[in-house]
N, C-alpha and C positions, 0 to 999 in steps of 0.2 A: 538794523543793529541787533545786537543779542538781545535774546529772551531776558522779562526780569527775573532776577535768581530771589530764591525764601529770604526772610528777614534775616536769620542767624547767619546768614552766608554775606550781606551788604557790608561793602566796605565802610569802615569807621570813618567817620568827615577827619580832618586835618585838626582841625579844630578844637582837640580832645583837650579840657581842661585839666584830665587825669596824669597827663604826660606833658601837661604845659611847663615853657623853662624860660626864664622871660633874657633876653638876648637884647642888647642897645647897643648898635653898630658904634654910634656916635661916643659911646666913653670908652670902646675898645679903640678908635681910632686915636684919641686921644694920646694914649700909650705909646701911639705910633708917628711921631709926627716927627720923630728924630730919623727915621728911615727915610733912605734915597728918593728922589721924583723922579718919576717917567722923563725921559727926553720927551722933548717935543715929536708927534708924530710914532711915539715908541708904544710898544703894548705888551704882550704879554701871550705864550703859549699855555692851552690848559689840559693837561693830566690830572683831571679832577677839580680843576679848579673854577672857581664863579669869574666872572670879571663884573664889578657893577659899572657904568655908565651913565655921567650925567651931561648929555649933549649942552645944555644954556652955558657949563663951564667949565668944561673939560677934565670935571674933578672923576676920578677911575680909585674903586677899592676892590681888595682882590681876598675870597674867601673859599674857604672848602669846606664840604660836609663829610663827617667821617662815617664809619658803617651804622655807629648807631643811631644815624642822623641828627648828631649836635652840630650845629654852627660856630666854625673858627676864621674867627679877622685876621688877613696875614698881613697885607700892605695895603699901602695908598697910594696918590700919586696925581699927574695931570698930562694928557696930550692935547691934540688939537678938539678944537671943540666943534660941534654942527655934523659928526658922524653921526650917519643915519640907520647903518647897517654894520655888525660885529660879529666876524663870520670863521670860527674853528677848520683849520682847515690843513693837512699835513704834518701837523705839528706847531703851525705858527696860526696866527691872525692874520684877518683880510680887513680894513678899514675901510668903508665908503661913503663918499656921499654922494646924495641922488640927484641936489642940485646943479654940481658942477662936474661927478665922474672922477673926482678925484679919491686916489685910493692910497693906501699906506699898508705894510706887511708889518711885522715884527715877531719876536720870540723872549723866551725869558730863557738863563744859563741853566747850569744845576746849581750856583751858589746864587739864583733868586736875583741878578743883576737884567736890567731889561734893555732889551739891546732892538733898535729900529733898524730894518732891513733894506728896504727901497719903498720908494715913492713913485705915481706914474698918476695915470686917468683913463682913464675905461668912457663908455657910454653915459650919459646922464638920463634919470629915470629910467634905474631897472625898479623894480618894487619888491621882490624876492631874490635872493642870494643862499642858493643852499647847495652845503657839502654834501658831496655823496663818490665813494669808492675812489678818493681821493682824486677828483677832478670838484669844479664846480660850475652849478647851474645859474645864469643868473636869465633871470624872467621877467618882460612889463607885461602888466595884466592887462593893460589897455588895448593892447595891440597883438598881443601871444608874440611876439617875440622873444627869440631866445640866444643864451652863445653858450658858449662851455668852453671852462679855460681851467689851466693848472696853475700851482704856485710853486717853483723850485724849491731848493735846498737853500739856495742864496735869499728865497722870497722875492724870486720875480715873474713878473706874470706874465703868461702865455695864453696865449687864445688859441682854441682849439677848432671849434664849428660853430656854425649860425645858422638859425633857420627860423620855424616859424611852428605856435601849437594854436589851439583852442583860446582865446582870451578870455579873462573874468573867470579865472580861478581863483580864489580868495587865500588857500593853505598850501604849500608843498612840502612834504616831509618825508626826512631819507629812513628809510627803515630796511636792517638786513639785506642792505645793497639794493633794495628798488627805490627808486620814489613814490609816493602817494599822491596825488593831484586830487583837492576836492573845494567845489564850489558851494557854498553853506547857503546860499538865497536857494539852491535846488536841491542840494544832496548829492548829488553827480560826483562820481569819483571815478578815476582813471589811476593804472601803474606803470611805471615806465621806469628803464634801466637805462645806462650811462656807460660805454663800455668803454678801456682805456684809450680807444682814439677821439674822446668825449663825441662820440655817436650816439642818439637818444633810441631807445627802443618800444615802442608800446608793449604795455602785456594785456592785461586787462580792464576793461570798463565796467562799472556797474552805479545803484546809488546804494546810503544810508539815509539816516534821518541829514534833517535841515538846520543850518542854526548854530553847530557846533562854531563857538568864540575861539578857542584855543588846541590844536591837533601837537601832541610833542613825542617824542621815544622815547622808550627805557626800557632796559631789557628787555630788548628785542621785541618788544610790546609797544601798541600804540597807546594811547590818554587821550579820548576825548573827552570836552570839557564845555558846559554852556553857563557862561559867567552871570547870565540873569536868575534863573532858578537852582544850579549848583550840580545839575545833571554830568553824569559821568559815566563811561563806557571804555572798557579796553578790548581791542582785536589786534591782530595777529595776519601779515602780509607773510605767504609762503614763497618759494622760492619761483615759481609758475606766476608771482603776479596777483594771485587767489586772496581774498578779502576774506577773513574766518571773524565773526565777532565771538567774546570770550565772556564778557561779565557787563552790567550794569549797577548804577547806585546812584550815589548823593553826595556830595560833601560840599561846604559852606559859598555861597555866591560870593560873587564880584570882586576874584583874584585879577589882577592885571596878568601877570608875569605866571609863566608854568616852565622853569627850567631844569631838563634834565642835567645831571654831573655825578660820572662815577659809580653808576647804580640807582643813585636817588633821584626824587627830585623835588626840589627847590616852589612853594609855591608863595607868591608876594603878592601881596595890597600896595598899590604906591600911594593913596591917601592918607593913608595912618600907620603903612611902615612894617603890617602885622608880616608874620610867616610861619611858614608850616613844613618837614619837611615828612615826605614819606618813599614808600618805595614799592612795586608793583614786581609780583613775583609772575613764575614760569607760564600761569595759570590765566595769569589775569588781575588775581585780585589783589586788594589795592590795602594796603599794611599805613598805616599812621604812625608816624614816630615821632617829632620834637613837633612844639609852641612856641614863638619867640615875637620880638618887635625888633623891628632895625628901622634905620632910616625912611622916611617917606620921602617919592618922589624922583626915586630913581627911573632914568629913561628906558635904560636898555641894559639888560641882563644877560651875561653868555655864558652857554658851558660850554662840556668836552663835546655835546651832540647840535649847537646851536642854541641860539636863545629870543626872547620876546621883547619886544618894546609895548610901552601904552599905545600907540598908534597903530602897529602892525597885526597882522588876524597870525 
């Protein structure tokens, strides 16, 4: 991973009380309770937008961060509950569960009406489901298995290829049209491309460090992240596949959640609900902008690049 950069140059932790703005999801909703409910099975496309997910009970609120990284509540709502995976993808959502393979699409209008698309079933236990170049990858680690399938206009799903990689990759992350593949018990990172007859392609293998909890995008940049000591590092995948690291630092431990959206990104505690958001420029380094609390306890977080659950790496 990159060298560490002088103290004057460490990015600010998230955490800055200077710029703290205290934010309570729960009396914004409040507000909102006269607004429409999700159909059943219905979700939501995101153009900047958060979706939060509470899998025990299907309760879904829906947020955006603006440029200067304030947090704004726009709606709420409920679909089906026990989704295990919340996946950005063409413009619509991919709904899964790993249990039983059952999957669900949807979109939202431009007058903000949510509209459910089709329903069907896939495979049960994939464990990764990631967007990339408008197809998607999905992956069990157990076994390296893999398929690539697309989502229509209508939001119906189509399966593309199947095969088979490496198993016990722990991360995979679409960055500038590659994927990143990395296994955190070794460091081991692989890149691979997806071309539009969802064909996987290797680029390059190499390691970093070990241990990284959370890998996300954002401008074009990657964020890594290790939730026990609060370490942080951004690099930069070329178009060759080629791993460049760009910066190192610090900022505060034991976030659950690191969601990019729009530029920024989104970082949450589901213990006590805290948040932070900031934003990670051309360079690498890593810019702090809003403090806030929202709800604790949310499962699963999605933006416009993908999102985190408490359970998933």
């Amino acid at each position: 991973m990159p060298g560490t950069i002088a103290e004057r140059d460490k990015p600010r932790p998230p955490m800055d009380n200077r710029q703290s703005r205290a934010i309570d999801l729960r009396e914004i909703l409040k507000a909102l309770e006269s607004r429409s409910r999700l159909r059943l099975s219905g979700g939501i496309t995101l153009a900047g937008e958060l979706l939060f997910y509470d899998a025990g009970n299907g309760v879904i609120s829906t947020a955006r961060i603006d440029p200067e990284g304030a947090f704004h509540a726009l709606s709420r709502g409920k679909v089906n509950r026990e989704w295990t995976h919340i996946v950005p993808t063409n413009g619509m959502l991919l709904f899964y569960r790993a249990d039983t393979g059952a999957i669900s699409t949807a979109r939202i209008d431009a007058d903000g009406v949510f509209h459910a698309l089709a329903d069907g079933k896939v495979n049960f236990d994939w464990t990764h489901i990631v967007p990339t170049n408008g197809e998607l990858l999905f992956y069990r680690a157990d076994t390296g298995a893999i398929s690539t399938a697309r989502i229509d206009a209508d939001g119906v799903f189509h399966a593309l290829k199947t095969g088979n990689l490496t198993p016990e990759w722990t991360h995979i992350v679409p960055t500038n049209g590659e994927l990143l593949f990395y296994r955190a018990d070794t460091g081991a990172i692989s890149t691979t491309r997806i071309d539009a007859d969802g064909v996987i392609h290797g680029l390059k293998q190499g390691a970093v460090l070990r241990s990284w909890t959370r890998i996300v995008p954002t401008n074009k940049v990657l964020l890594f992240y290790r939730a026990d000591n609060g370490a942080i590092a951004t690099a930069r995948i070329d178009a060759d596949g080629v791993f460049h690291g760009l910066k190192e630092g610090a900022v505060n431990r034991d976030w659950t959640h690191l969601v990019p959206t729009n530029g920024e990104l989104l970082f949450y505690r589901a213990d006590n609900g805290a948040i932070s958001t900031t934003r990670i420029d051309a360079d690498g380094a890593f810019l702090g902008l809003k403090d806030g609390n929202l709800a604790p306890a949310w499962k699963l977080i999605t933006g416009d690049r993908g999102g985190t659950s408490v359970t998933s790496h």
